[in-house]
Every structure is written in C-alpha cells, then in structure tokens.
C-alpha positions as CSV (number, residue, x, y, z in Angstrom):
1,X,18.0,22.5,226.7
2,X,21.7,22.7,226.4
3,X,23.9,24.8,229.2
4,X,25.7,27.5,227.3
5,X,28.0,28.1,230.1
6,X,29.0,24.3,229.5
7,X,29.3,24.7,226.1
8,X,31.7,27.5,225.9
9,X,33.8,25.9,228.5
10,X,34.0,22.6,226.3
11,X,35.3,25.2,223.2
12,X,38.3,26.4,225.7
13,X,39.0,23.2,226.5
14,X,38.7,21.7,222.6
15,X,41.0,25.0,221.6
16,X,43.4,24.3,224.2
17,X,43.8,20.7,223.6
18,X,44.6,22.1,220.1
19,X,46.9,24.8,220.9
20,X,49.1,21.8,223.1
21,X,48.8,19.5,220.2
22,X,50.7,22.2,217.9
23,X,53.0,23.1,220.7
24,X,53.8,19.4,220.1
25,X,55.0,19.3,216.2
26,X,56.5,22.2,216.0
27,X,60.1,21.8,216.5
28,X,62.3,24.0,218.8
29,X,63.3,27.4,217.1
30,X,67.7,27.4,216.9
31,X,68.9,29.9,219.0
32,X,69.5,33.5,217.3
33,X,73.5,34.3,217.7
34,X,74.6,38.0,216.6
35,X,78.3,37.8,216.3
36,X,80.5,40.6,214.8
37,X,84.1,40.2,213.2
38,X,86.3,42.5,215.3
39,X,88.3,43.8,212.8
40,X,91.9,43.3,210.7
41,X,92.3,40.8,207.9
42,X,91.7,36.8,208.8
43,X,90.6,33.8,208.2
44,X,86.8,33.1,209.0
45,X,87.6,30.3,210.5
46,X,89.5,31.5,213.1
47,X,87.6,31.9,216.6
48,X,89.7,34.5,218.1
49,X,88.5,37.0,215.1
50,X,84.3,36.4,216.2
51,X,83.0,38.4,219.0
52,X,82.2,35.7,221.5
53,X,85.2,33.3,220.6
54,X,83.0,31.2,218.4
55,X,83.3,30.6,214.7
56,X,79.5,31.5,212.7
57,X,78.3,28.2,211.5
58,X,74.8,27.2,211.6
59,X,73.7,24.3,213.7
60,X,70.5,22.5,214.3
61,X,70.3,24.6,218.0
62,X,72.0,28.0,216.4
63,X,71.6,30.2,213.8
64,X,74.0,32.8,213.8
65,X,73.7,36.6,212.4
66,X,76.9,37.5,211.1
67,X,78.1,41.7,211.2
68,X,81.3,42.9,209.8
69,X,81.9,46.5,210.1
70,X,85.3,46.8,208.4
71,X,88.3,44.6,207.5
72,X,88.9,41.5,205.7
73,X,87.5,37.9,206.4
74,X,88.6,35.1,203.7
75,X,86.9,31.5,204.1
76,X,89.9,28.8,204.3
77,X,88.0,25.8,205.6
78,X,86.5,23.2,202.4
79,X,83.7,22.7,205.0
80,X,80.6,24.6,203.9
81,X,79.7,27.5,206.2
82,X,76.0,28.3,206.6
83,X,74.5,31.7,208.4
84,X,71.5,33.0,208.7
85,X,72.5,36.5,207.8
86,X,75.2,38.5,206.4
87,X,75.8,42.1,206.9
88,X,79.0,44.0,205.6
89,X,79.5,47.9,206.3
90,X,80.8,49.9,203.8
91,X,84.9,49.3,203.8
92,X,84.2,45.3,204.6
93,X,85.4,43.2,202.4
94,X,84.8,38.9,202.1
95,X,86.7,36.6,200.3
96,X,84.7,33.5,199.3
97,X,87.6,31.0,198.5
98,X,85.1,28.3,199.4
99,X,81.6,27.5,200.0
100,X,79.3,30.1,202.0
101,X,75.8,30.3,202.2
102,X,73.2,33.1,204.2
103,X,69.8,33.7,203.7
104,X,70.1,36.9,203.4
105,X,73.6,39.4,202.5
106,X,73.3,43.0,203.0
107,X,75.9,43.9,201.1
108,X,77.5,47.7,201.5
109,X,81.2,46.5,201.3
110,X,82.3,44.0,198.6
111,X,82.2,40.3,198.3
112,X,84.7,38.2,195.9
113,X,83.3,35.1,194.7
114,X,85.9,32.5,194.0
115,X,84.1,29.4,194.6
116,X,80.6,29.5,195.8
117,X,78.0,31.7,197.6
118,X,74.6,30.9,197.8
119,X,71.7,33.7,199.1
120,X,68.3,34.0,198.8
121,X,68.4,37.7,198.6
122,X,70.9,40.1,197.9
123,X,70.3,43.8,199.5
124,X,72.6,46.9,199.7
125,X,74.4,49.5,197.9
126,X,77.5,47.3,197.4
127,X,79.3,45.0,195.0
128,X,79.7,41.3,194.6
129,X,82.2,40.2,192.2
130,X,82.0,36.6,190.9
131,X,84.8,34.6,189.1
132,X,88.4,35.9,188.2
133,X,89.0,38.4,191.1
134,X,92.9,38.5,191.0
135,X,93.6,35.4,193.4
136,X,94.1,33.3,190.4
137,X,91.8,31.1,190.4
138,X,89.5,30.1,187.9
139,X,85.6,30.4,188.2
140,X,83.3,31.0,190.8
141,X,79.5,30.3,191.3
142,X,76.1,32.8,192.9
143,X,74.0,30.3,193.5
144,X,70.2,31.0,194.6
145,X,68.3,29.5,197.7
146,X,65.1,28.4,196.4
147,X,65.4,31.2,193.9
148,X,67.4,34.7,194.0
149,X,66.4,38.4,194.4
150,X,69.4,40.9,193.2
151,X,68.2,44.7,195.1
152,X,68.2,47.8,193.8
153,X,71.3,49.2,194.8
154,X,73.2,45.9,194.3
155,X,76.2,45.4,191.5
156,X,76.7,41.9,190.6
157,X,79.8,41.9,188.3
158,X,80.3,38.3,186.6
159,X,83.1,37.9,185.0
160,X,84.9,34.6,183.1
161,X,84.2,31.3,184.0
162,X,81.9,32.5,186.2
163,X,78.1,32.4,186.4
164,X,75.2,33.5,188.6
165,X,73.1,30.0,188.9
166,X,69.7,30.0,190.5
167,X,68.9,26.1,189.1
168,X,65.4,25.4,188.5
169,X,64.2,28.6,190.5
170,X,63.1,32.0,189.7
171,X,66.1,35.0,189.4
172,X,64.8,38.7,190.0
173,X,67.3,41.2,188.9
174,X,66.8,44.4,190.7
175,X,69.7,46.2,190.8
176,X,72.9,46.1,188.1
177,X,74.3,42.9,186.8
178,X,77.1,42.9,184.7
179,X,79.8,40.8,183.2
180,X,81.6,39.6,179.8
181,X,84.0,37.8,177.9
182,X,85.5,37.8,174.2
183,X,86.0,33.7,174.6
184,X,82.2,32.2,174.3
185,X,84.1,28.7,175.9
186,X,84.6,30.7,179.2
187,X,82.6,33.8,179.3
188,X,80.0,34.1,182.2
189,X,76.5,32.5,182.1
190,X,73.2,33.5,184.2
191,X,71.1,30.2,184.6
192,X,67.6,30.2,186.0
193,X,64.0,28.6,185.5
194,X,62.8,32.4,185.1
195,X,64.1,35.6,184.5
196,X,62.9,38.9,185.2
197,X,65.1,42.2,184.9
198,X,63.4,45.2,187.0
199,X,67.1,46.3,187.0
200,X,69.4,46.5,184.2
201,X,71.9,44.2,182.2
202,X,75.2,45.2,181.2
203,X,77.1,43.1,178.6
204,X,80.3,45.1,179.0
205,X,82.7,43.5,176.9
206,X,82.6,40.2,174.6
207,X,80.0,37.6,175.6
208,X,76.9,37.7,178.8
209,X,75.2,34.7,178.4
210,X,71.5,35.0,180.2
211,X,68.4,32.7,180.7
212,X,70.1,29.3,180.2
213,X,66.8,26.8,181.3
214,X,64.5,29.3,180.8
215,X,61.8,30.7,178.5
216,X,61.3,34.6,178.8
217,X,59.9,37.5,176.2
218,X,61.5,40.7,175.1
219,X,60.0,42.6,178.3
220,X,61.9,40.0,180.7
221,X,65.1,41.2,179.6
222,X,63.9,44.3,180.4
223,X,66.7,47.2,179.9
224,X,69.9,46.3,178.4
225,X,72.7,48.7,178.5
226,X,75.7,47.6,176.1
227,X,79.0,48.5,176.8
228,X,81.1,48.9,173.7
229,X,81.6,45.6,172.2
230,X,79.5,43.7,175.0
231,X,77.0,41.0,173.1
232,X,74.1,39.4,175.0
233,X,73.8,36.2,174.5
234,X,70.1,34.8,174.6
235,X,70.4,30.7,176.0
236,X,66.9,29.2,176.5
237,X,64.0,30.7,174.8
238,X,62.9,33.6,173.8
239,X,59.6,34.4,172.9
240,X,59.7,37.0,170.1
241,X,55.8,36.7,168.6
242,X,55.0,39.9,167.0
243,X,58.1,42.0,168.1
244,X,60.9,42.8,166.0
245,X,63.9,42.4,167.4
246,X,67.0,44.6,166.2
247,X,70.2,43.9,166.1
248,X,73.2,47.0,165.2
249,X,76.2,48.7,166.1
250,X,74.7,49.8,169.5
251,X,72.8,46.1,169.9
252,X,74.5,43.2,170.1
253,X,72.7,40.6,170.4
254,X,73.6,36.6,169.7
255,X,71.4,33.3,170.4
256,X,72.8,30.3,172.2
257,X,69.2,29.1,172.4
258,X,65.8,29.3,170.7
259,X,64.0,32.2,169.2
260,X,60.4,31.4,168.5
261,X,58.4,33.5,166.1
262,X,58.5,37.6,165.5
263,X,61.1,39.0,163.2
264,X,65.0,39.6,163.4
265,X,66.7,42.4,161.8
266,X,69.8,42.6,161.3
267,X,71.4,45.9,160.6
268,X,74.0,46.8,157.0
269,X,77.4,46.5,158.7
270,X,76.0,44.5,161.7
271,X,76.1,41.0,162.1
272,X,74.4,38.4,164.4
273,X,75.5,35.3,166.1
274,X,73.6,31.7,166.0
275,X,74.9,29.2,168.1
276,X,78.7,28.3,169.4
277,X,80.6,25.5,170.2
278,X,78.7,24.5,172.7
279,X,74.8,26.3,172.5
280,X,73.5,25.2,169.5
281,X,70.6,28.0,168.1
282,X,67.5,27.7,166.6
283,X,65.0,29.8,164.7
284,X,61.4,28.9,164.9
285,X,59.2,31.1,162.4
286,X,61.3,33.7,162.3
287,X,61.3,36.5,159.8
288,X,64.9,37.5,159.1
289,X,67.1,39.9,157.2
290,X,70.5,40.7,157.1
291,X,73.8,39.2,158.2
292,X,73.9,35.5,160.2
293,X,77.1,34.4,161.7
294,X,76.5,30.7,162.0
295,X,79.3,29.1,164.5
296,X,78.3,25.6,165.8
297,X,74.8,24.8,164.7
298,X,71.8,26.9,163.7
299,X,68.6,24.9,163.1
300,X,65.8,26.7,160.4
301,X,63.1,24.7,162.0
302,X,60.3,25.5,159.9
303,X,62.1,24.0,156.7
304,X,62.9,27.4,154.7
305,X,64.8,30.3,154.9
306,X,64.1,33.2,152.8
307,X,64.6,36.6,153.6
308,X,67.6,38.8,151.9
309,X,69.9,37.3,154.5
310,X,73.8,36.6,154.1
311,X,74.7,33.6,155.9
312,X,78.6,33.1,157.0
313,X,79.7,29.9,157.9
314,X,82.7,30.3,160.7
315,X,83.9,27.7,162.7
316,X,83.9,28.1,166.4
317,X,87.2,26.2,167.9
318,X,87.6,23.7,165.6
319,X,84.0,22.9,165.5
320,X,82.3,23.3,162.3
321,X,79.1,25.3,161.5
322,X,76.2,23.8,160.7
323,X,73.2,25.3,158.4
324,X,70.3,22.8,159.2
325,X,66.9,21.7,159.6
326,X,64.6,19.4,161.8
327,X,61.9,19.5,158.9
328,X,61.3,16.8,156.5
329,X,63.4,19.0,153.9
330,X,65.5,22.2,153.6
331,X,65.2,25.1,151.1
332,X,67.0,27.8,150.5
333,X,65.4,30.7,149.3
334,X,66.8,32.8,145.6
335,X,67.6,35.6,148.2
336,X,69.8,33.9,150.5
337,X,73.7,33.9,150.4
338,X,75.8,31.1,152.0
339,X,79.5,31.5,152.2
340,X,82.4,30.8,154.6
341,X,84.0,33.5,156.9
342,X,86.9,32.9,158.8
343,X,86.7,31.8,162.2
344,X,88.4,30.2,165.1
345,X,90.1,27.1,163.8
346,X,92.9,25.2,162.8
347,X,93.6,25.3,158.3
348,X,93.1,21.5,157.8
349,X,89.3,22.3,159.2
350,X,86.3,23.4,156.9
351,X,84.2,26.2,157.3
352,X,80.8,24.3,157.7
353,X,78.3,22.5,156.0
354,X,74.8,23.3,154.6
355,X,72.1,20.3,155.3
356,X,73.1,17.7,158.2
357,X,72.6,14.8,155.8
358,X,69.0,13.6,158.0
359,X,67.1,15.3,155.0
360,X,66.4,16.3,151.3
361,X,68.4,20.0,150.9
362,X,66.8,22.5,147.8
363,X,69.2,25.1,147.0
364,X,67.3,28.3,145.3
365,X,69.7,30.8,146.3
366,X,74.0,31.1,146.5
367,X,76.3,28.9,148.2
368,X,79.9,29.5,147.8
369,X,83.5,28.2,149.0
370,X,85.5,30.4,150.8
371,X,88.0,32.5,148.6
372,X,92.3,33.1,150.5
373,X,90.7,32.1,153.9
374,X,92.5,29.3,156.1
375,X,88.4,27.4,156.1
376,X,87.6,27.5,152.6
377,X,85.4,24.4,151.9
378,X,81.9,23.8,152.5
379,X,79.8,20.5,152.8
380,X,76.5,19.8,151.1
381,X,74.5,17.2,153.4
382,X,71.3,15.8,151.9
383,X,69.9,12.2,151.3
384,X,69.8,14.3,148.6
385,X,70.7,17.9,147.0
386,X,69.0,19.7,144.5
387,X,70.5,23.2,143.6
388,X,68.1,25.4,141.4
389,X,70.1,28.4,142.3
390,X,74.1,28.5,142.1
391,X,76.9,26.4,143.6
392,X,79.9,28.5,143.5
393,X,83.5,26.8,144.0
394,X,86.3,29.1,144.4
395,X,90.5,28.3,143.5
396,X,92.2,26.4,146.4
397,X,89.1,25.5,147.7
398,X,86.2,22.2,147.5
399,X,82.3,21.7,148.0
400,X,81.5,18.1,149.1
401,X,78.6,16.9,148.6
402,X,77.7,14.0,150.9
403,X,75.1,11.7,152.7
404,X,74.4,11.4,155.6
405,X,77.3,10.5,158.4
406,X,79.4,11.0,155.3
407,X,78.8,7.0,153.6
408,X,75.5,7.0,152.4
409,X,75.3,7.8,149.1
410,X,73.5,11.6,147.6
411,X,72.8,12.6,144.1
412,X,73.6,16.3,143.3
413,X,71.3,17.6,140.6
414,X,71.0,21.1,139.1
415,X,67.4,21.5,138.7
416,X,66.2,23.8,135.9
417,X,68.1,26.8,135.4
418,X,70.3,26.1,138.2
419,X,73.9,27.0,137.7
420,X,77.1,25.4,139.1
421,X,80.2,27.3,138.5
422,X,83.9,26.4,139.4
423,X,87.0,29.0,139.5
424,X,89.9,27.1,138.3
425,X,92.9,27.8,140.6
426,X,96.2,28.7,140.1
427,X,97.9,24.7,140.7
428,X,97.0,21.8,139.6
429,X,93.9,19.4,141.2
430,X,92.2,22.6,142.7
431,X,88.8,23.9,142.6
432,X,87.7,20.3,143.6
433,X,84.0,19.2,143.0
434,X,83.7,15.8,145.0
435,X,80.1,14.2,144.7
436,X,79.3,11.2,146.7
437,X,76.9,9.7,144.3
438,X,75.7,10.6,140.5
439,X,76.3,14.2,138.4
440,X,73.0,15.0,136.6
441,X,72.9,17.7,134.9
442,X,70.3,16.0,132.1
443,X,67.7,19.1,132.4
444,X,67.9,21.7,128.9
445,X,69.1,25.4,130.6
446,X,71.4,23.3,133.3
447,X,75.0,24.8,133.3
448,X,78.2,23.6,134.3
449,X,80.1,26.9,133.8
450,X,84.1,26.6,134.1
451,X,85.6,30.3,134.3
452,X,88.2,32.5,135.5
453,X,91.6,30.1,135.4
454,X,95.0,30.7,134.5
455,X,96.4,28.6,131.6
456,X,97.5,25.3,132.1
457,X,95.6,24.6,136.1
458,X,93.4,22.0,136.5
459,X,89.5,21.5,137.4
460,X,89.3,18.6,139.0
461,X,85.2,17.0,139.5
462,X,85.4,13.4,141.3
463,X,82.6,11.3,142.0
464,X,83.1,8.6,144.5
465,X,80.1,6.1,144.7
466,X,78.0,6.2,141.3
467,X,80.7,6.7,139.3
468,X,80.5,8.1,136.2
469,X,79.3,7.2,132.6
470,X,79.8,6.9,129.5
471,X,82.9,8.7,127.2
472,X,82.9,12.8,126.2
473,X,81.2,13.0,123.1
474,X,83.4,16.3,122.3
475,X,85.8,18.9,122.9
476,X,85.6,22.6,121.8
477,X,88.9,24.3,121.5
478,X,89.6,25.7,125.0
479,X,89.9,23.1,127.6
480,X,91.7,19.9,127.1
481,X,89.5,17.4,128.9
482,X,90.9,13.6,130.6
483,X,88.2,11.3,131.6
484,X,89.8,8.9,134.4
485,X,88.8,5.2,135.9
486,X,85.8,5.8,135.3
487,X,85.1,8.5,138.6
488,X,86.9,11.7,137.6
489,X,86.7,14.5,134.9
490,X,89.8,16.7,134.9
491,X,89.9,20.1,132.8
492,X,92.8,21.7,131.7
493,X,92.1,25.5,130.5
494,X,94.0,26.2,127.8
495,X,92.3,28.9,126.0
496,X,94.1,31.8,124.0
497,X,93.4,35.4,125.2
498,X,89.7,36.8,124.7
499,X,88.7,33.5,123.1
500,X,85.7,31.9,124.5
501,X,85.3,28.0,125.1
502,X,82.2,25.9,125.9
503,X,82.4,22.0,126.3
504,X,79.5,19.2,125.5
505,X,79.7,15.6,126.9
506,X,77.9,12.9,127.5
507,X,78.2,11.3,131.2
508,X,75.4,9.0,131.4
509,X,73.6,12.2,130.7
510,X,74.2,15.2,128.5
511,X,76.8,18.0,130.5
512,X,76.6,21.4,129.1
513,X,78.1,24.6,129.4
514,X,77.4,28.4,127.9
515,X,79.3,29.9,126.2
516,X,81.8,32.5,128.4
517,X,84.7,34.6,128.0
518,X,87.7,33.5,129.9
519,X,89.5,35.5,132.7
520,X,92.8,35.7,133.7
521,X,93.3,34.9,137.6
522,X,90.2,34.4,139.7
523,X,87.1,36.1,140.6
C-alpha cells in the first residue's frame, strides 16, 4: 500500500524541479529606469537635460519610463530611440524630427510628428500632430506596434503627406482623428488591416483617405463628422450589402477602393468621386444614381451600368479617366450619360475613355465629347463597339474609337436605332470622327445625323485600318461632300437659311441620314 506522506513529498519535489526549470528559460527582466526631462527646450539627445545624466534609450538590460512635465524636447539623433513609456504633462511639447518609438504615450501636452513615431497605445487628453507642422518638412508617419489603440480624449490631426500606418494590424480609433487635403497626390492616408471607429472621423478640408488594406462595413466607420468641404475617401473595401449609402452637400464621400454590393445615391447638385491618379475604384453590384466623377479608373465589375446616373470623365493630373469593366463585355444602359468635365490636366490631354479595349463595349445610353473645355475628346475602347444609343461629337472636339493598346483593329457599328450625331465646328477639320476599323451603318433606322455648323466648316470622319468603300451614290443640296484616298469623308455645310439637308451614300454599306433643320453655331 503506497505511503501518502511519500507521495506528496515526491509532488513538491516534481513541482519544484518545475518551478527551477522555468526559472531557467525565462530571460532576465531589463531594468525599469524612470527618468524625467528637467525642463527648458533641448535636444533629447542631450544627457545633461535627463534626470540622472543619462539619455532614455532602451537596452537589452534597461527599459526606461520617460516623464516630461513641461518644456520642449526635439529628437536630433537619426538613431532610432526606443522607451518603454512616454508621459507628457499638460504644457510639454515633443518634436519628433526622427524616429521614436514607446509602448505606450500618455499624451496631455502635444507631440509634432515629422518623421516617425510608433506606439501601441495612445492615452490622454492631448494632441498629436502628424506631417506639415511648420518645420518645413514634408511628411511624417504614426505607425502602430503590433496594432494601434487612439483613447478617448486623444486628437490625432493628420495633415499632408502624412498618414497614420498600423501595417497589417488592427487600428482602434477611440478618440478624434482628423486631417485633409484639397491635392488627392498628397493628402493624408490611414492604412491598417482593420478599422474600427468607437470615436469619430473628421475630414476637415479636401481629402482623408481611411482603411487602405482593409475590408470594413458602414458601422466601422462609425461617426463621421465633415467639416465644410472635407471628403472621406474610402481605400480598401467596403462592404455596403443592403445599406444605402448617401452622398450630398453635408456627405462627402469618394472611393479610392472597392464598394461591394448595397446601393449609392448620389444627391441633385452633389457629386461623387471614383478613383484618382493613383487608387483606382471599383463598384461591385452596386445600385447607383446620380452624378459619378470618374478621375483615374473606375471598374463596373458586374458588366452593366444602369441607373439614371451622369458619368463625368475628368482627368486627374495628366492621367486620364477610365470607364471600364473586368467582365466579358460592357453595357451601358439608355439611362446613363457619359461626358467629359474638366479636370486637372494639361490641353493636349483627353478627358477619358469609355471601354479599356480588353472587351466588347454596348452603348445603350449618351456618350458625348466635351464642349469649350481644355479635355474635350473621349476614347471608345472595345475589341469592339456597338452604340444602340447616341454618340455625340461636339465642335473643336473628337471621339476615337480604338482597340485595344490603341493598334488592334475595332469596328464601330450603330446598332438599330442607334444615332451618331456630329456638331460641325466653327474651322475647318473639326468635329473629328476617327474609327480604327470599318463604319457600318448598314441597319434600316441607323442615323448619321450632321447638325448645327456654320457655313462653309468642315466634318471631317477618318477611318484608319479598314478603310472605306465604295463611291457616294448621291448628294442632296446642303452639304458638299469629298471622298478622299480611300479613308476619309469630309463634309462641307453649305446649306441656305431654314433649308433642310439629308445625304445618302454608299460606303461598302448604305450611310443614311434624317432629314433636320440646320442651326446656326453649335449646340
């Protein structure tokens, strides 16, 4: 029969062999160093400033709690400085010129972030300032510690070239963040593998961009308070399934990312923005109405977009806009208006291009050229285009129609009923059609509708790869017609006042035209 006096001594002995064992691996905790700046304006790495003569600076032996109750400390040294924990009084101010880390900053004074500060946790009642903060120089980086917790009472103001960058990890916004800029190149970004805002968000003026990297819904933005022409700017995804999301006057909203499902819409005499120079956008399922702003590219992923929804095509820097899809075609709904608006770009530049030549592109709806704008002309991108609604070319302006990478070759056909329409302009060789492959317009109700010149300007439709063929059968009084090389039709207007001209040809197939009364000027 086993002793149980034996036994429980072999258990203290087994738990104390176990307890050494531990004591073992575990390495030796750093030593715990409170230090305090003593006050005055200096440089943190300047030993005489530190209560105990020793500059803050983690080590593998010391881990150093850093206090300062008033004054000014500015890090000079490119060396990264590390702490364990960073507590500023109310009046204390820390310039971070270069990189600072602490696991912690309670923040009651103010921090200025020129280069970078990383933290797992913010706490306080103070501000921290990130990017631009009056020493000249140009951004500035909050970075996260294996994520980032903003408190309650904390202000985080970022401002251009600036961003609040938590990586891969999770940001937790409990207190105010805020920040903006006109310039979508340079304003400030929020980037994060998850976002959640217990707090509130403050797009004060021009452009916050938030969530780049991650995917969040409507509630993860949580509340939003718009200053008066602040836009937030959604990067990543956002999951919009069965919500509606509103953009107006007192919600500005733009996409520089993905919005998946739900409904957007968009408010009379609001507008919003899909995509920039840089952050492409695109809609997946989404329900939509009102007025897009396309700058850079917008992706329609589903293949259609219907809706009554005005689409302007603005270039963003130089950089054309880009109406497109990732499906194996692209339609255009009859309710759908495309046209150019001007935007941020040199003259020589177009506006932007419907279809990025990867696909079939079915026009039901309007696209027009741009009318006394400095981007007038708009592409048509298809391996091939089919417009059963209207193509509208205005004076002093051209709609291209192209392959794809601009050499393959695309036929442009107006499907049954559909209409293209050309404004003569006021000099010769404008309103230019140019087709990079054949012109049918072979279907019975087709139009080719020229309108609206001035006597004696030209309407000039080239073809530069299938050529066209065949001679003009005949001429109606009204337009004096020259059929050249074999590629292009020109069209002089020469119609008497209130008289009314149509035109009948043969070019390989038949080209008709109704009947209209001719304008003086332009539409």
């Amino acid at each position: 029969m086993p002793n149980p006096s034996r036994s429980r001594g072999r258990k203290r002995l087994l738990a104390l062999a176990v307890f050494s064992s531990c004591l073992a691996i575990t390495p030796a905790h750093a030593d715990v160093i409170d230090t305090t700046w003593l006050g005055g304006s200096g440089s943190w790495n300047d030993p005489t400033k530190w209560s105990g003569g020793v500059i803050p600076n983690n080590t593998a032996n010391e881990s150093f709690r850093v206090t300062v109750p008033s004054g000014t400390i500015t890090t000079t040294s490119t060396s990264p400085v590390a702490v364990a924990a960073l507590t500023l009084d109310t009046g204390a101010l820390v310039n971070v010129r270069y990189p600072l880390s602490a696991v912690s900053a309670h923040v009651d004074g103010r921090i200025l972030i020129d280069g970078t500060m990383t933290a797992a946790q913010l706490s306080g009642s103070g501000t921290v300032s990130v990017g631009n903060t009056g020493t000249g120089a140009i951004g500035g980086t909050l970075a996260g510690a294996g994520g980032l917790e903003i408190g309650a009472d904390v202000h985080v103001a970022v401002n251009k070239y600036a961003a609040i960058n938590a990586g891969s990890s999770g940001l937790v916004n409990r207190g105010h963040v805020s920040g903006g800029d006109n310039d979508s190149w340079f304003c400030p970004y929020v980037t994060c593998g998850s976002f959640s805002n217990l707090g509130t968000i403050e797009p004060r003026s021009g452009y916050l961009i938030v969530s780049y990297g991650a995917t969040v819904t409507r509630a993860d933005l949580g509340n939003v308070a718009w200053g008066s022409s602040g836009t937030l700017a959604i990067a990543g995804t956002l999951l919009n399934q069965g919500q509606t999301l509103i953009a107006d006057a007192d919600h500005r909203w733009a996409a520089f990312g993905t919005i998946r499902g739900g409904s957007l819409q968009i408010a009379p005499g609001s507008s919003f923005q899909a995509g920039s120079t840089f952050n492409p956008a695109t809609f997946d399922d989404v329900s939509l109405s009102g007025k897009l702003d396309v700058r850079g590219k917008l992706n329609i992923s589903g293949g259609n977009l219907d809706g009554a929804v005005e689409v302007a095509l603005a270039p963003d820097w130089d950089v054309e806009a880009v109406l497109w899809s990732s499906a194996p075609s692209f339609t255009i709904a009859d309710s759908v208006t495309v046209r150019p608006e001007q935007g941020v770009s040199f003259a020589y530049q177009s506006a932007g291009a419907v279809g990025d030549g990867s696909n079939p592109v079915v026009n039901r709806g309007t696209i027009e050229t741009g009318r006394n704008l400095l981007n007038n002309d708009v592409y048509l991108s298809g391996t091939s285009v089919l417009n059963e609604g209207r193509l509208r070319v205005f004076r002093q302006s051209k709609m291209l129609v192209r392959g794809a990478g601009l050499t393959g070759s695309s036929e442009l056909t107006v499907g049954d009923g559909g209409v293209l329409e050309l404004f003569l302009g006021s000099s010769t060789t404008t309103g230019l059609l140019d087709v990079r492959g054949g012109l049918d317009l072979s279907v019975t109700g087709d139009s080719l509708v020229l309108s609206g010149g001035l006597l004696g300007t030209f309407l000039r439709i080239v073809t530069t790869t299938n050529g066209v063929v065949g001679n003009f059968d005949s001429v109606t009084p009204g337009y004096e017609l020259d059929y050249r090389n074999g590629t292009e039709i020109w069209a002089k207007l020469v119609p008497e006042p209130g008289t009314c001209a149509s035109l009948g040809a043969t070019i390989g197939a038949t080209l008709l035209t109704r009947c209209r009364r001719q304008r003086y000027g332009y539409r």
